[in-house]
N, C-alpha and C positions, 0 to 999 in steps of 0.2 A: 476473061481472067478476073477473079477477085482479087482484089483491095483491100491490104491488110490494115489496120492502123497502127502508129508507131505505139510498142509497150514502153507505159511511163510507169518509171522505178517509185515508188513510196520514199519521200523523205522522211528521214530520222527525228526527231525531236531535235537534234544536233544542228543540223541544215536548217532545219524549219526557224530556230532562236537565230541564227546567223541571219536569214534572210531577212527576217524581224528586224535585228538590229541592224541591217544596211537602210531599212527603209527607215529609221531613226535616221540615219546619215544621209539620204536623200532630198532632196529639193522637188521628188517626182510627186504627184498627189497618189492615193492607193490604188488606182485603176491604172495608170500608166506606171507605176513601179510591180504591179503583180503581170501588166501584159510583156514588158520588157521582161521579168523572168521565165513566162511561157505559166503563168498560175492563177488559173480563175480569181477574181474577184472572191467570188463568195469560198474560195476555199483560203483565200489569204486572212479573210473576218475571222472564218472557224480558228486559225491557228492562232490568231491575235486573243480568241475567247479561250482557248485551249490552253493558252500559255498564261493568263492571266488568272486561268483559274487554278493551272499546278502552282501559281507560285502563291495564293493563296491557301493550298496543301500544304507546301512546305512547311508555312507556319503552322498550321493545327501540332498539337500536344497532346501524347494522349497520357491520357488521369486515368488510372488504374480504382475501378470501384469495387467495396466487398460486394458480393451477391447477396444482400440482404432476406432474399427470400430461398436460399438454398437450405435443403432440411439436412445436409450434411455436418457433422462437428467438425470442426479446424483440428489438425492433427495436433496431440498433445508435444510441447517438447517440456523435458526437464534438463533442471538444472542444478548441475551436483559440483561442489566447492570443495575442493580435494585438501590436506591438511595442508600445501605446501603454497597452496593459495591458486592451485591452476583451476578454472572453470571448463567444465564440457558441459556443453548443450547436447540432451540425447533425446531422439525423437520417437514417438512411443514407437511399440512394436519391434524394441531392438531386441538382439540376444544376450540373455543376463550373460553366458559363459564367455563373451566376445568382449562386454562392459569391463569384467572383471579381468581379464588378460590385459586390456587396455590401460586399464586404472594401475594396475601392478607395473605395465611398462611404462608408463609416466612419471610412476613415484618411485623407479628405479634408474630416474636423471636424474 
């Protein structure tokens, strides 16, 4: 008769920070607190390197740079100062006859 071996479940990101922090709360050294949970040594390192490296992600920022080298023009926007003092920004490519319905329903507030 074959010999199955028991399937182990993948822990979560979840599970994995809890276990982390009991072993913060521990007295055990990291080879007697990863055998008391049933979890290789070198897989309790990986989660220590894993979780120190997301929390170095967290902080990254990201900075939005123009593409200096794109041969593309930036779309045009204009900008029209209507008598009554209302500004609209319109961005090229619009339709004059849409502009002009627009501008009439505004200046008829």
């Amino acid at each position: 008769m074959e010999k199955t071996l028991p399937f182990r479940r993948r822990k979560t990101s979840t599970e994995k920070a809890r276990i982390l922090a009991a072993r913060a709360q521990s007295q055990l050294c990291n080879r007697d607190f990863a055998a008391q949970h049933g979890i290789a040594l070198s897989t309790f390192y990986r989660w220590q390197q894993q979780l120190s490296t997301g929390q170095r992600a967290d902080r990254a920022h990201l900075i939005e740079v123009p593409n200096l080298l794109s041969s593309a023009p930036a779309p045009r926007t204009y900008r029209v100062q209507l008598a009554n003092g209302t500004v609209l920004e319109i961005a090229s490519g619009f339709v004059p006859e849409e502009l002009r319905s627009l501008t009439q329903l505004i200046q008829s507030l």
